[in-house]
C-alpha positions in Angstrom: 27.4 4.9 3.0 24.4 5.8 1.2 23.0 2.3 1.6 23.1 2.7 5.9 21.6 5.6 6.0 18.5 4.6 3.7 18.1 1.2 5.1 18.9 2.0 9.0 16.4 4.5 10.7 14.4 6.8 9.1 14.4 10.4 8.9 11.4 12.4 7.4 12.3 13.9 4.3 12.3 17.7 4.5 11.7 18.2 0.4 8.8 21.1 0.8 4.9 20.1 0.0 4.2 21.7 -3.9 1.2 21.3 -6.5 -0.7 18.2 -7.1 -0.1 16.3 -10.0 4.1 17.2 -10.4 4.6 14.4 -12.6 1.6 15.5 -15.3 3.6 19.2 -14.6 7.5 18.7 -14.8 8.0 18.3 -19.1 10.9 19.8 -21.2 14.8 20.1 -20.1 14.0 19.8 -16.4 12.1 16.6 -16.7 14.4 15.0 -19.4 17.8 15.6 -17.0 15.7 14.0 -13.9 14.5 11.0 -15.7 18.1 11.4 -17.8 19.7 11.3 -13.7 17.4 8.6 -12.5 17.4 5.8 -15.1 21.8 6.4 -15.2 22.0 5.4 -11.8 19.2 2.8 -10.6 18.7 -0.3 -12.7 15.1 -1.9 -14.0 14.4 -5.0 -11.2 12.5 -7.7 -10.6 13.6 -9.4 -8.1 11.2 -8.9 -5.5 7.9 -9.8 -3.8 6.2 -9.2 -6.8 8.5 -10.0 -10.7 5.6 -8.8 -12.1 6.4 -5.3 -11.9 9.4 -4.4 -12.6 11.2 -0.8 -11.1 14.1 1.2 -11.5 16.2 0.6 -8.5 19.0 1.3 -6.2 21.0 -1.9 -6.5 24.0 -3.3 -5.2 25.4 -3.3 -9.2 24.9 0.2 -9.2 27.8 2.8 -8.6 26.1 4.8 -6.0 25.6 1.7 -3.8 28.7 2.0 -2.5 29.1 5.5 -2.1 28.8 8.2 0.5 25.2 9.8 0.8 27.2 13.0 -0.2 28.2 12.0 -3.6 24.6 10.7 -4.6 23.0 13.7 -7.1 19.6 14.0 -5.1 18.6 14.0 -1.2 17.8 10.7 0.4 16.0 8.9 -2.3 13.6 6.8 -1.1 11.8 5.9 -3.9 14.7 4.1 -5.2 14.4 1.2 -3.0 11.6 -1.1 -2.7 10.9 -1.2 1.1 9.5 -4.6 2.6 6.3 -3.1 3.3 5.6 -2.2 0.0 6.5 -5.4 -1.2 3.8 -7.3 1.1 1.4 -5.1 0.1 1.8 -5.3 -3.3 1.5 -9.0 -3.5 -1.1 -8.7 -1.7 -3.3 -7.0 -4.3 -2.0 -8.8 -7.5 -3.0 -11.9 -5.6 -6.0 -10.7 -4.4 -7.1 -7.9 -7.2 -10.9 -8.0 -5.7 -9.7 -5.7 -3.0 -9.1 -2.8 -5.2 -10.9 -3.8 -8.3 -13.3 -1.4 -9.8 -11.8 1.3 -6.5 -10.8 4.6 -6.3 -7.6 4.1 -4.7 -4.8 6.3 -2.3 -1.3 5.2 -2.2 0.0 7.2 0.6 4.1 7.8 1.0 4.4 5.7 -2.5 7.9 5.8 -3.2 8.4 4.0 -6.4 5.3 3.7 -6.7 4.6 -0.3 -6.8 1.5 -0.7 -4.7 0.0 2.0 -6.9 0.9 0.2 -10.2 -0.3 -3.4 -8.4 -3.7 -1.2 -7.8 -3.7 -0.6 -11.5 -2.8 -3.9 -12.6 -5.7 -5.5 -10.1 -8.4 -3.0 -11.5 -8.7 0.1 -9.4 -10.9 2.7 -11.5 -8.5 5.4 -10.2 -5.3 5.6 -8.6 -4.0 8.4 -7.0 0.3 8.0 -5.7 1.2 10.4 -3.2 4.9 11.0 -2.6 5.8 14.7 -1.0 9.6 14.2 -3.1 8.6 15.5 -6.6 11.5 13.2 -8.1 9.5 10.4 -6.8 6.9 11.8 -9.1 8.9 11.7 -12.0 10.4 8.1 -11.1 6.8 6.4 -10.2 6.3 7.9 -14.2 9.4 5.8 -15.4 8.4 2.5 -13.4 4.7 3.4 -15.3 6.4 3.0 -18.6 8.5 0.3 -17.5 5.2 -1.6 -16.9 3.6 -0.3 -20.0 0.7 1.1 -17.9 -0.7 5.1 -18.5 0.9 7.5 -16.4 -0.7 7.4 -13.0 -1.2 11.1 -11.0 0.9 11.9 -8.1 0.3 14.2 -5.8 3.3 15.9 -3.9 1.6 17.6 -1.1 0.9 16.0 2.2 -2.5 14.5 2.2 -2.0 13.1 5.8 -4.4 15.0 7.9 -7.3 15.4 4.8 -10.5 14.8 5.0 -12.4 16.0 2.7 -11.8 13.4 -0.5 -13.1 10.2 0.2 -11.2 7.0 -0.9 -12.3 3.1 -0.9 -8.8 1.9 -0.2 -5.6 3.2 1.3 -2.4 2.0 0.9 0.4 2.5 3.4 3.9 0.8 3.2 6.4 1.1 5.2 5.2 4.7 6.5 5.3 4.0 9.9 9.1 4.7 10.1 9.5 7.5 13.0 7.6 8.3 16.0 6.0 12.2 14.9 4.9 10.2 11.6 4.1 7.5 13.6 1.6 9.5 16.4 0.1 12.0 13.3 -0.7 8.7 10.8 -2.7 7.1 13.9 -4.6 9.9 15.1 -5.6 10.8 11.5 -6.4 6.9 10.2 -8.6 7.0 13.3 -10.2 9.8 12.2 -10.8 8.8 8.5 -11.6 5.6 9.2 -14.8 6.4 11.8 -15.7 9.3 9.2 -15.1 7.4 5.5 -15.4 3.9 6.5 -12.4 3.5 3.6 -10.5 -0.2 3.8 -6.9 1.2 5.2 -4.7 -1.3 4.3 -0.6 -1.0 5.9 2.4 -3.3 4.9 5.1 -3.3 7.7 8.0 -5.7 8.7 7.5 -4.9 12.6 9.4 -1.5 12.9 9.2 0.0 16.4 7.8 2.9 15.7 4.5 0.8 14.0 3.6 -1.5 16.8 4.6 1.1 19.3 1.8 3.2 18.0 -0.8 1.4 16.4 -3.3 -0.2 19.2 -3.2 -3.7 18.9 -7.0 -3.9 18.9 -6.9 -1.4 16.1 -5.4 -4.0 13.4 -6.2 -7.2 12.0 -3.5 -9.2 10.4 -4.2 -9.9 6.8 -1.3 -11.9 5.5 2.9 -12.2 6.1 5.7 -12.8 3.7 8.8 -14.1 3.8 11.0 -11.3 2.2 13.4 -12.9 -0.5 17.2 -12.9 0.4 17.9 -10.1 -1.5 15.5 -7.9 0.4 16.8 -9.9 4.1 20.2 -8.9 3.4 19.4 -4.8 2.2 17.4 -4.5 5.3 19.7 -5.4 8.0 18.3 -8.9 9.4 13.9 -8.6 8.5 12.7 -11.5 6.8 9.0 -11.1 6.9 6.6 -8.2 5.9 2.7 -8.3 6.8 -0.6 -6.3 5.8 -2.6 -5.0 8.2 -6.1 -4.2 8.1 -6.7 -0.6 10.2 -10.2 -1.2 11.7 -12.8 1.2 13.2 
């Protein structure tokens, strides 16, 4: 069922790294049948972490729920689900909007793209969502409108391993979902952290692959949620999420 294999492990998606800014780029027929695609089979939710926002979701009311990840009309869509880690963080910085307020801000593996549009909502001065799935691009787009926000930019390369742009906050939920990922996010938040001295900010519920990798000494706990019951039961049993604070 399509539900497992999202919600069990997680596999890296293999959709190939293209331009920046997809979202600003796909218009006309191709855009219209994607966003067309996307808003027939997820659902506008707000039953979550954070009810302010409001995204179009993979939901049990949906038909697609149910079904084999062969039927579904897109490869493994992430951004469809709002993953516990993203949901702490997000709270996080509506409660807390000083963190990101007047910031130029990177939301790294953004999926739907919530704990960019919290960023918005708490003030950043600029907001960057990075997804390397362009149909997250044009779904973090719809959950923009659904908020009545501007159209953030996305960027659908893989800024994991960049240096050069300098950021005052990142943003990582739930990206610390297999081990390759795992190892390559460490050694490079290291790096940008000792170079940039940017607040890195990750929301996990205790996957393996995160405490397995991140030194202890490396992380100070910022905050945990209890998850709501709706997000206990979609993710097999976790019923807590926490931010992290990545130190030097």
């Amino acid at each position: 069922m399509l539900l497992a294999r999202l919600a069990g492990p997680a596999v890296c998606s293999r959709v190939p790294p293209i331009h920046l800014h997809l979202a600003q780029q796909l218009s006309g027929p191709s855009a219209l049948g994607l966003r067309t695609i996307i808003g027939r089979h997820t659902e506008p939710v707000s039953e979550h972490l954070t009810p302010e926002i409001s995204l179009h979701l993979l939901t049990p009311r949906c038909p697609f729920w149910s079904q084999t990840a062969q039927l579904w009309p897109f490869r493994d869509p992430y951004w469809a689900i709002y993953w516990p880690g993203g949901q702490a963080l997000s709270r996080y910085l509506l409660d807390n909007p000083v963190v990101t307020k007047a910031k130029k801000v990177l939301d790294l593996g953004s999926g739907c793209g919530a704990s960019a549009i919290a960023a918005f909502k708490s003030g950043a001065t600029h907001v960057l969502a990075n997804d390397i799935d362009p149909i997250a691009a044009v779904s973090i787009g719809m959950n923009c409108e659904l908020n009545k926000i501007p159209p953030l930019l996305v960027a659908t390369e893989s800024l994991i391993g960049k240096m050069d742009e300098k950021w005052d906050v990142i943003l990582l939920g739930d990206m610390f979902y297999a081990d390759e990922l795992s190892a390559d996010l460490h050694d490079w938040l290291t790096e940008y952290k000792r170079f940039h001295g940017s607040e890195i900010l990750i929301g996990d519920p205790g996957r393996a692959q995160f405490t397995g990798y991140i030194a202890q000494n490396l992380l100070q706990k910022v905050i945990e949620y209890e998850l709501p019951e709706t997000t206990k039961k979609e993710n097999y049993g976790l019923t807590s999420s926490t931010v992290w604070r990545f130190l030097s």
